[in-house]
TIDOLUM-597148 format. One line per field, with one value per residue (C-alpha): residue in three letters; x negated, y negated, z. Coordinates in Angstrom, 1 decimal, always signed. Layout:
<rs>
type	(ala / ...)
east	(X / ...)
north	(Y / ...)
up	(Z / ...)
</rs>
This chain:
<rs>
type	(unk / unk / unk / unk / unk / unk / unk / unk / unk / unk / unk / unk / unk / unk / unk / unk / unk / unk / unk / unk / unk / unk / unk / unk / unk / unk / unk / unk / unk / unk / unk / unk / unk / unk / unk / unk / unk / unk / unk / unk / unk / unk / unk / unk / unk / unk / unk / unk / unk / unk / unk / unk / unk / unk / unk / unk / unk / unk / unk / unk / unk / unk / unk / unk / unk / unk / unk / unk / unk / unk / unk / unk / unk / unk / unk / unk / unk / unk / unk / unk / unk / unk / unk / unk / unk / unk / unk / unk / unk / unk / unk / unk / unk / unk / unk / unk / unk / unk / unk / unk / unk / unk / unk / unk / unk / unk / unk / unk / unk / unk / unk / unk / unk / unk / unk / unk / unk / unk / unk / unk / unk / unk / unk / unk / unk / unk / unk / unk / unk / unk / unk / unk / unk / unk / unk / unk / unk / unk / unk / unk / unk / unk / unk / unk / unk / unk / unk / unk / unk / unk / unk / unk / unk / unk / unk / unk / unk / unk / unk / unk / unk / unk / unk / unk / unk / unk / unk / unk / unk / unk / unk / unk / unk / unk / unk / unk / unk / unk / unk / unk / unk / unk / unk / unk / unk / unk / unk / unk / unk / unk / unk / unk / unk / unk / unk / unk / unk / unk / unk / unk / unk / unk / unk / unk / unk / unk / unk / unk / unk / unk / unk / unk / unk / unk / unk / unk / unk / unk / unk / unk / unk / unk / unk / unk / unk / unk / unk / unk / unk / unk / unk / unk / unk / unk / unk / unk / unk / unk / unk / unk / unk / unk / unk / unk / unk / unk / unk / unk / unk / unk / unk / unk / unk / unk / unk / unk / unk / unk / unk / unk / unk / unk / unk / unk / unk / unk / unk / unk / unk / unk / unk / unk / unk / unk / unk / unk / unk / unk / unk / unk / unk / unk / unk / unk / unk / unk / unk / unk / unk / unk / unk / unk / unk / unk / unk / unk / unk / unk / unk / unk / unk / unk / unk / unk / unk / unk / unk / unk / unk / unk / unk / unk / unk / unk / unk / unk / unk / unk / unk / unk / unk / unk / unk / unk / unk / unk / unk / unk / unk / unk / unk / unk / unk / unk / unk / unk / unk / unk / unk / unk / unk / unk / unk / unk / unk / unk / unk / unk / unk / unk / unk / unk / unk / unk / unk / unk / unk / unk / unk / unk / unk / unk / unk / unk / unk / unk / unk / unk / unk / unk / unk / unk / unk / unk / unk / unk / unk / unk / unk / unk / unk / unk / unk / unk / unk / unk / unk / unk / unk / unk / unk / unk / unk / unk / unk / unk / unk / unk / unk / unk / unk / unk / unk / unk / unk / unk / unk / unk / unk / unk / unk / unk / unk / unk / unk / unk / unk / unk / unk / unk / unk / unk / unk / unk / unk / unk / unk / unk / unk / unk / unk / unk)
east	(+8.7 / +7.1 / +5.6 / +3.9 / +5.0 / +4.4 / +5.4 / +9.4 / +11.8 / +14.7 / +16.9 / +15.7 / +12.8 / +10.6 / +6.9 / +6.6 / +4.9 / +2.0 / +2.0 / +1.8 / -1.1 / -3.5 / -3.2 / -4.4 / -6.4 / -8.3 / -10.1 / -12.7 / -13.3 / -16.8 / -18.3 / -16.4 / -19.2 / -18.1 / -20.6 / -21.5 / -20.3 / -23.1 / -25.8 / -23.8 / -25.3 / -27.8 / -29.8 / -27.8 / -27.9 / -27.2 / -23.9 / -23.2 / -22.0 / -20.2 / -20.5 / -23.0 / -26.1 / -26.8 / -30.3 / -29.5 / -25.6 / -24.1 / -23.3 / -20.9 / -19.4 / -22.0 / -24.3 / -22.9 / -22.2 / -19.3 / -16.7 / -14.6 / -12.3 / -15.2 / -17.6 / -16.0 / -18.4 / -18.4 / -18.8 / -21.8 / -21.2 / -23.4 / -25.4 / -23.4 / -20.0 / -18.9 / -15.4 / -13.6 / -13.5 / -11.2 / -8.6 / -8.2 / -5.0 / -3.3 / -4.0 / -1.2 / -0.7 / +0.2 / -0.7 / -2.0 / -1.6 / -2.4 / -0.7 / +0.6 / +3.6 / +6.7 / +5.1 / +6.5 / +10.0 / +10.3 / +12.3 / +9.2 / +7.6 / +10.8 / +10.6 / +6.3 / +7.7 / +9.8 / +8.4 / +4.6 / +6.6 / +4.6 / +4.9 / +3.6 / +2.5 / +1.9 / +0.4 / +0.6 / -1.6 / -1.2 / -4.7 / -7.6 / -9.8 / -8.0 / -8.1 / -11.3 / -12.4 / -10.4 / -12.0 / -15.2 / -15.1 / -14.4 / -11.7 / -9.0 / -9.0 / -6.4 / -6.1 / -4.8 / -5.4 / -3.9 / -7.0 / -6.9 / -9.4 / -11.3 / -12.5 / -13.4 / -16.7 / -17.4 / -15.3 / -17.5 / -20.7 / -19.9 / -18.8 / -15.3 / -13.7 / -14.4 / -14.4 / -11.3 / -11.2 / -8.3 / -7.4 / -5.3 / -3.6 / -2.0 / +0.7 / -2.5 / -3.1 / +1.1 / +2.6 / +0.1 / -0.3 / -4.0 / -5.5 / -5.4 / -6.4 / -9.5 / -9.7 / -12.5 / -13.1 / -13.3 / -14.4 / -13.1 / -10.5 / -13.6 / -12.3 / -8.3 / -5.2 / -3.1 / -0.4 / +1.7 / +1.2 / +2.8 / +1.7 / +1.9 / +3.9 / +6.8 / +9.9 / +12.8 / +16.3 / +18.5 / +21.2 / +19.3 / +17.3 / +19.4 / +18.1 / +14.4 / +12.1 / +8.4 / +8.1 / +9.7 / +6.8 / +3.8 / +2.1 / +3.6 / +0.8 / +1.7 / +5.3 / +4.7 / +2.7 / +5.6 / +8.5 / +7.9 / +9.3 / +13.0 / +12.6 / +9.5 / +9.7 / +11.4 / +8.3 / +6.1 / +2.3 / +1.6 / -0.5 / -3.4 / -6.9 / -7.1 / -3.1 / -3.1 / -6.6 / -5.7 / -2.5 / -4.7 / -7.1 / -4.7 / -3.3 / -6.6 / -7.5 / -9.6 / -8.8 / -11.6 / -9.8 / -12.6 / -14.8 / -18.2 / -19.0 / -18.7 / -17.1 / -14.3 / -13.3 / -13.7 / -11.3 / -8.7 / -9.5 / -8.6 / -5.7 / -4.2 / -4.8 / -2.9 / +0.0 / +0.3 / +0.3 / +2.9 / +5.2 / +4.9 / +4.0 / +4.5 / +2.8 / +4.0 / +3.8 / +8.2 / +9.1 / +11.4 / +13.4 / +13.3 / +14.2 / +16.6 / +18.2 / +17.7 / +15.2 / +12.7 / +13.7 / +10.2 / +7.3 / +4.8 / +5.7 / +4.5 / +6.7 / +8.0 / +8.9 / +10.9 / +12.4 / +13.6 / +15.0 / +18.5 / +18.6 / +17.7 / +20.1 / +23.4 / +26.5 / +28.1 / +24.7 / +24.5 / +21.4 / +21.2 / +20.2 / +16.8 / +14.4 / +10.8 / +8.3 / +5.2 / +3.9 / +5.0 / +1.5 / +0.5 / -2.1 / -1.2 / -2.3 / -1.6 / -2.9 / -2.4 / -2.8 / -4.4 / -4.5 / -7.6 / -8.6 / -10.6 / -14.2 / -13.7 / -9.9 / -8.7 / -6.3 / -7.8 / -6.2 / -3.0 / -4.1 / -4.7 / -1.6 / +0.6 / -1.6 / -0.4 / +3.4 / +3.8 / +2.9 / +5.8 / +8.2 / +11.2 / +9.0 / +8.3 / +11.8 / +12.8 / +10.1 / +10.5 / +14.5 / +12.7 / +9.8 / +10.6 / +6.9 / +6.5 / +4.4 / +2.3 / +4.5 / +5.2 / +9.0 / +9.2 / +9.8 / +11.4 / +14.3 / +15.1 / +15.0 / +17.1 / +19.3 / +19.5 / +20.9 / +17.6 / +16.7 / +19.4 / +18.6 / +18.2 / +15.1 / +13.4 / +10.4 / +9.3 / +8.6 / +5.4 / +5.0 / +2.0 / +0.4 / +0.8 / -1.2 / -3.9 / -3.8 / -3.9 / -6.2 / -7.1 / -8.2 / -11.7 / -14.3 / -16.4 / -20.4 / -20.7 / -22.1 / -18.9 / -16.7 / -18.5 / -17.1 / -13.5 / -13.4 / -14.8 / -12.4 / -9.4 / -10.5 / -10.1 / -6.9 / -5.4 / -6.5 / -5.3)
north	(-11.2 / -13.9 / -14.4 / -17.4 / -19.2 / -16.7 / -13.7 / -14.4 / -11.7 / -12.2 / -10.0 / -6.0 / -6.1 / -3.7 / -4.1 / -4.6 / -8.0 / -6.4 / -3.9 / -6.5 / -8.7 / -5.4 / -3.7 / -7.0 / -7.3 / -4.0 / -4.6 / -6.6 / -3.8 / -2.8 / -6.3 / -8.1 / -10.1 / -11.9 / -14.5 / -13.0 / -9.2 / -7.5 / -9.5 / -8.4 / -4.9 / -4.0 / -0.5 / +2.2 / +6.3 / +6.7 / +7.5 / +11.1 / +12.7 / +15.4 / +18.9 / +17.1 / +18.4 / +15.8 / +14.0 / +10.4 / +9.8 / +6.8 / +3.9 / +1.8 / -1.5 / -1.9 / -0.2 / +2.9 / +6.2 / +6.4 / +8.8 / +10.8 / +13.9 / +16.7 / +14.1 / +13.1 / +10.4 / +10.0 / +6.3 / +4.9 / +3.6 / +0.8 / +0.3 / -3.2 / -2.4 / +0.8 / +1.7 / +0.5 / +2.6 / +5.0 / +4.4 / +0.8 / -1.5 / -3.3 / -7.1 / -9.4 / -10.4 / -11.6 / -9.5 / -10.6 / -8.9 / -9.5 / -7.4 / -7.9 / -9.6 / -8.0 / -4.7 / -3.8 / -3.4 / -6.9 / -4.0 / -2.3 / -5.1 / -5.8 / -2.2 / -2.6 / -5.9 / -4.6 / -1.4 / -3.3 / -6.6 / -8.5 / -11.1 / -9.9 / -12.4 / -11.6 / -13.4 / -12.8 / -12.7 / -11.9 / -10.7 / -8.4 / -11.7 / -14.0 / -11.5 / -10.6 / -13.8 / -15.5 / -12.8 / -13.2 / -17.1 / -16.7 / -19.7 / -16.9 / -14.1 / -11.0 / -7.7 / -5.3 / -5.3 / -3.0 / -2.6 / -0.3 / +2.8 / +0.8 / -1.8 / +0.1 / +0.5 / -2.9 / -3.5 / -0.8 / -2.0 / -5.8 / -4.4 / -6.4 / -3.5 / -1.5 / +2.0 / +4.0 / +5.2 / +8.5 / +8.5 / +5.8 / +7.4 / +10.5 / +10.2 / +10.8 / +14.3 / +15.0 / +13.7 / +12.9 / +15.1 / +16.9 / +16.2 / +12.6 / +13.3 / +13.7 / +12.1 / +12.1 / +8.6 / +8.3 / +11.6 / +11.6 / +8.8 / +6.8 / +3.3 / +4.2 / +5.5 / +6.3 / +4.2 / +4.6 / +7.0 / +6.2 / +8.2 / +6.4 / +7.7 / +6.9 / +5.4 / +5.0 / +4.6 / +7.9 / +6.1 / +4.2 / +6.9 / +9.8 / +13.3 / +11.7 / +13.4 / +13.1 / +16.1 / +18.2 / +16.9 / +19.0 / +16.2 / +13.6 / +11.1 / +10.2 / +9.6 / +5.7 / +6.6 / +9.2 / +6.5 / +5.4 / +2.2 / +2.2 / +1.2 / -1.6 / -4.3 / -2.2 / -0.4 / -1.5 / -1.1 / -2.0 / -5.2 / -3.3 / -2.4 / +0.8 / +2.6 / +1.3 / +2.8 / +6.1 / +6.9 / +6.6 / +8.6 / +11.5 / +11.2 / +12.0 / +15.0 / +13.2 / +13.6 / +11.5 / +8.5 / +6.9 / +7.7 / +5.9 / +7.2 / +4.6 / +6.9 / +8.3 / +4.2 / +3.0 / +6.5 / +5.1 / +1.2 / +2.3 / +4.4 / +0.9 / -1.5 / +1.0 / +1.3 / -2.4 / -3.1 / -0.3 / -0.6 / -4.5 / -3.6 / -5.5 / -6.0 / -6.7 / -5.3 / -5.6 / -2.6 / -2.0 / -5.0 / -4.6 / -1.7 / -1.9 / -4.6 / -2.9 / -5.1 / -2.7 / +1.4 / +2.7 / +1.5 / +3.4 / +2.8 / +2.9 / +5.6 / +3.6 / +0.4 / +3.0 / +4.4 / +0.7 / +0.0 / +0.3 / -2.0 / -4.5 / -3.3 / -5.1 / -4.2 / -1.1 / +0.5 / +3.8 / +4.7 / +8.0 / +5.9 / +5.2 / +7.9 / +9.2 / +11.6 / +12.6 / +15.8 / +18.0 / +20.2 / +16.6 / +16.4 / +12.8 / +9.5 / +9.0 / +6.8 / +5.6 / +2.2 / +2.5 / +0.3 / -0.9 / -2.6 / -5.5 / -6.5 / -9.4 / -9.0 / -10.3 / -7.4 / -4.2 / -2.1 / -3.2 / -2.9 / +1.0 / +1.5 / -1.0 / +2.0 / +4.5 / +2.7 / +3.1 / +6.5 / +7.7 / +9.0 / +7.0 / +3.8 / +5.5 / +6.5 / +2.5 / +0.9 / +3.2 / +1.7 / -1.5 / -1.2 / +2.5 / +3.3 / +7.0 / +7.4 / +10.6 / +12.1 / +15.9 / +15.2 / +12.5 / +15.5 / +14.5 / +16.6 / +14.9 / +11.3 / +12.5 / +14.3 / +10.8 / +9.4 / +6.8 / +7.6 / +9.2 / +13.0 / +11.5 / +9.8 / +12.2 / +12.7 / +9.4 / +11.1 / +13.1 / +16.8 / +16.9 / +20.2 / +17.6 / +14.7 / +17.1 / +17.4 / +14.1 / +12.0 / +8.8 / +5.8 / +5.1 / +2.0 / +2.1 / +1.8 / -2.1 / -0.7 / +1.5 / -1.5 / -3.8 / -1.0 / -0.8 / -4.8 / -5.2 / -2.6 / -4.0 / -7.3 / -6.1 / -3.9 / -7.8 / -9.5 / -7.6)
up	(+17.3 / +15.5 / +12.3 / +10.2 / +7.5 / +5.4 / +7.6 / +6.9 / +8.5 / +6.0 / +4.0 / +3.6 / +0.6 / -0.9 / -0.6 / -4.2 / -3.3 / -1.7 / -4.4 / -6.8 / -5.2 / -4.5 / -7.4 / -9.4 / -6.7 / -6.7 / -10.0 / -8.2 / -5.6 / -6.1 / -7.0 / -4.2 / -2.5 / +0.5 / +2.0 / +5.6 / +5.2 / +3.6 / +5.6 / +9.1 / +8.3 / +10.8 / +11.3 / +12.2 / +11.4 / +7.7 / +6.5 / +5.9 / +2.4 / +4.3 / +2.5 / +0.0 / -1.4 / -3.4 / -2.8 / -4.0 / -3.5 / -6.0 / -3.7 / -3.5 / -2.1 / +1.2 / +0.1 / +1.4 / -0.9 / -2.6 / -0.8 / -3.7 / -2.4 / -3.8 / -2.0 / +1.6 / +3.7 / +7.3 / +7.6 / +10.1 / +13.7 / +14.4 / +17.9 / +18.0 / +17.1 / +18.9 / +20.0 / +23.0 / +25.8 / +27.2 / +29.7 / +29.6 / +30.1 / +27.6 / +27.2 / +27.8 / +24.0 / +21.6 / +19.3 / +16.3 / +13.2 / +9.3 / +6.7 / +3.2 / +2.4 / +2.9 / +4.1 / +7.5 / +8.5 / +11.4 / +13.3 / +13.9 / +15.0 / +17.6 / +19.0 / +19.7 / +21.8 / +23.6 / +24.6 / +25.7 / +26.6 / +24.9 / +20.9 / +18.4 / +15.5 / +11.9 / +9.5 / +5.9 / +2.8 / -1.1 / -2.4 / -0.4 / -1.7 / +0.4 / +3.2 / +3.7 / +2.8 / +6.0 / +8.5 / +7.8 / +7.4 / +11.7 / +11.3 / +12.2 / +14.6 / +14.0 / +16.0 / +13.4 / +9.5 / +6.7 / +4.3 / +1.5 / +0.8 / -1.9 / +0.6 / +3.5 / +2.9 / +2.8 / +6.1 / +7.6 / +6.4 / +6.7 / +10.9 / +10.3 / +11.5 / +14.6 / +15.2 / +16.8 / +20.4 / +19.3 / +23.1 / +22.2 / +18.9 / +20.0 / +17.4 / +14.7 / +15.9 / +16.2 / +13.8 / +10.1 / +7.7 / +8.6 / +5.4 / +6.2 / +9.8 / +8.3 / +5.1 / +2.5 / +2.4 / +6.5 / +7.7 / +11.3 / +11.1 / +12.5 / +11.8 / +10.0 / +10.4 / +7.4 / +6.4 / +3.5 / +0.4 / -3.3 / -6.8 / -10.4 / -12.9 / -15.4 / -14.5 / -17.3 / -17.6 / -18.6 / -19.7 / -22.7 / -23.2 / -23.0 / -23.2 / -22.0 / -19.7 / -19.5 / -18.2 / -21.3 / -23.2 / -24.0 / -22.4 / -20.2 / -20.0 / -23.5 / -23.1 / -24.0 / -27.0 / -28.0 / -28.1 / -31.7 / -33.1 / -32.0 / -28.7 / -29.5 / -27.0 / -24.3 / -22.9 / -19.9 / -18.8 / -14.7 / -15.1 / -13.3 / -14.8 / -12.5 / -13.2 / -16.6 / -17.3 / -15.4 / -17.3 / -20.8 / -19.4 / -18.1 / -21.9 / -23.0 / -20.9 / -18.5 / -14.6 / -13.4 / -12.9 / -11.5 / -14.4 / -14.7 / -18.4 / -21.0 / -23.7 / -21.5 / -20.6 / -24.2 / -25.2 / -22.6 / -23.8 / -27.4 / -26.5 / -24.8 / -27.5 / -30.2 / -27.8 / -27.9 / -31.3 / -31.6 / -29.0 / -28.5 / -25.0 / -21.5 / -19.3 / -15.5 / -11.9 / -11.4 / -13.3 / -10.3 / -11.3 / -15.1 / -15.1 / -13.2 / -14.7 / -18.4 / -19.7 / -20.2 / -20.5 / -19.9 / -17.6 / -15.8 / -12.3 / -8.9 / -7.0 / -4.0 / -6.6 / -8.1 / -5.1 / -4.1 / -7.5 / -7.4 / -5.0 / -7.4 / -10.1 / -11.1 / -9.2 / -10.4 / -12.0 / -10.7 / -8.7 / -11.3 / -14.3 / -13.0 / -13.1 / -12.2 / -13.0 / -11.9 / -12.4 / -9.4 / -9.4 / -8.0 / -10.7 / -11.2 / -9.6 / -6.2 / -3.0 / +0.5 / +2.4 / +6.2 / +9.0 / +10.9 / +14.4 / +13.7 / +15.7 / +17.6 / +18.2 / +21.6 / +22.0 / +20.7 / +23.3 / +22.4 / +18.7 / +19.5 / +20.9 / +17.8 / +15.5 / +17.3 / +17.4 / +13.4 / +13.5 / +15.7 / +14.1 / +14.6 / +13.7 / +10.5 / +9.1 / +10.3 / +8.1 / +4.9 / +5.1 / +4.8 / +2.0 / +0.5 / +0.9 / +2.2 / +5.6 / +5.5 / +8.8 / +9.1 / +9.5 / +6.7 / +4.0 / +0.6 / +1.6 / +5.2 / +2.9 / +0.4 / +3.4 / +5.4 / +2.2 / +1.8 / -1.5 / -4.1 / -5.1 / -8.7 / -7.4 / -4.8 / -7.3 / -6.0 / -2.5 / -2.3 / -0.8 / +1.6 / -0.4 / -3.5 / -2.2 / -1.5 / -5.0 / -6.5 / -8.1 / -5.5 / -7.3 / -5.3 / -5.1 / -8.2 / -8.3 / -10.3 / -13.3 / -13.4 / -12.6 / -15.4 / -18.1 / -16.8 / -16.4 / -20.3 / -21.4 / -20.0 / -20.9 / -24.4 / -23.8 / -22.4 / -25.6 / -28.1)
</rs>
């Protein structure tokens, strides 16, 4: 395997990086405007709102509707950018791919080598900005890309992806959990396959807080609120509009986390500034290393930053002083990462066959040792982790349950009137 300059294969790390770099990335999401992608839209069959009655559907990023779980959209194919073909060979390499730092186990990587014989190159990047901007610029040329939900609409409409030939993908129909099979926001897996899934809740350290459990409150979501003074510079917001946002919003009764009406965001907005003055809050997007290190003792949290954590603690902390809620109804945020073929690739039939590689089984238990992000695979079950001894039993309510995924709320693309209220009401949460 090789990798660029930015694609290092060094000591075992988290992907906290890439969580860091697209969760301050996804606040631009709906009013990203990339010279070139919306003008590659050509005429093609209208995208369906699957199960929809509704006349006039909200759209989105592309101009497409915006898919929500109780509104699922099966993305368009377009006359000039269909799938490959069936039955074809694999190209001789290599194969290029373009993930997020830190985000893939290099052993992975190794195993595709040396089962197709041929390199495989990645190349790195820290925000979807920088991304998208480089493939549609045409001054670089990937096979494979690991785009998030709230951009694939523009990918779609922009034709920066291409669609999937499932031939290829057996491991999608054997192995993935079936709601993501068939997923809301890419009815028919036309153009993804799922890659990792994470929640956001509240991580917390038992042994400065002893006796502390989010879920013994009457309600969780306002566990930071509940603190009081003592603790005042020890508690932690994610530096992220969207999971910041949500968690005021769940403390105020409202589950649409992707809420377009002004007085449920200025509610939330409110909620944030008063816990700043109170607590003396921080912001940050490495609560896995304060944390663990006991600068902080509470911080909402992404589940598999948590789950890496005590890997970053100081030698001799025990792994059962850092813990994790997040309610297990799975009425609580969660989300999953996907990967993509990309038009224009000069290996797409090996990219079919790398997408089908990090969905086999063995592939998936060797990358979570690496980045701690669950895979949505019917044999990666909380219990099997905890079993295997990869995350400690203290810390298996980072690891999601398929039946609770179905349940979560998924952080979508917002319509840009929508994102213009959350961006002005963060602004304000920031500044005060």
């Amino acid at each position: 395997m090789t990798s660029d300059a930015n694609g290092e294969s060094g000591p075992r790390r988290p992907g906290t990086d890439r969580r860091t770099f697209i969760r301050q990335a996804t606040a631009a999401a709906a009013g990203l405007s990339v010279p070139g992608m919306l003008a590659a839209c050509g005429s093609t069959t209208a995208p369906v709102a699957s199960g929809s009655s509704k006349k006039a559907a909200e759209l989105g990023p592309g101009g497409l509707p915006l898919a929500r779980a109780n509104n699922p959209v099966t993305l368009p194919i377009y006359a000039d950018n269909k799938a490959i073909a069936s039955g074809l060979a694999p190209e001789a390499g290599p194969l290029e791919l373009y993930n997020w730092i830190q985000y893939i186990n290099p052993q992975v990587l190794t195993d595709f080598e040396k089962k197709y014989k041929v390199k495989v190159r990645l190349s790195t990047f820290v925000t979807i900005e920088e991304a998208i901007t480089k493939l549609t610029s045409g001054q670089v040329q990937y096979d494979v890309f690991f785009p998030t939900a709230g951009y694939i609409e523009e990918l779609v409409a922009g034709k920066i992806v291409q669609p999937i030939n499932h031939s290829y993908l057996p491991n999608l129909a054997a192995n993935v959990w079936s709601s993501l099979q068939n997923p809301w926001y890419d009815q028919g897996s036309r153009y993804t396959v799922p890659y990792t899934v994470y929640t956001t809740g509240i991580g917390w350290r038992a042994d400065k807080l002893p006796g502390f459990d989010p879920g013994k409150l009457s309600n969780p979501w306002n566990a930071l609120w509940q603190v009081g003074p003592t603790i005042k510079g020890r508690v932690g917001i994610l530096d992220d509009e969207r999971d910041a946002m949500a968690m005021a919003l769940l403390r105020s009764g409202i589950t649409d986390i992707n809420t377009s009406v002004p007085s449920n965001v200025n509610a939330a907005k409110n909620a944030l500034v008063r816990l700043v003055g109170s607590t003396n809050l921080k912001f940050d997007t490495n609560e896995y290393q304060r944390l663990a290190d006991g600068e902080l003792w509470l911080h909402e949290a992404w589940s598999g930053d948590m789950a890496a954590a005590p890997g970053y603690a100081p030698k001799g902390t025990p792994a059962s002083v850092l813990r994790y809620w997040w309610p297990g109804t799975g009425r609580g945020p969660i989300n999953n990462d996907m990967v993509a073929v990309l038009k224009g690739g000069k290996n797409p039939v090996l990219a079919h066959l790398f997408l089908n590689h990090i969905l086999d089984t063995h592939e998936v238990f060797t990358n979570f040792a690496f980045n701690y992000y669950q895979q949505p695979i019917n044999a990666m079950t909380p219990e099997v982790l905890v079993k295997q001894g990869l995350i400690p039993p203290t810390l298996q309510s980072t690891l999601i349950q398929r039946s609770q995924f179905d349940q979560g709320y998924v952080e979508g693309a917002l319509s840009q009137s929508a994102q213009v209220l959350w961006e002005n009401a963060w602004a304000a949460v920031k500044s005060a």
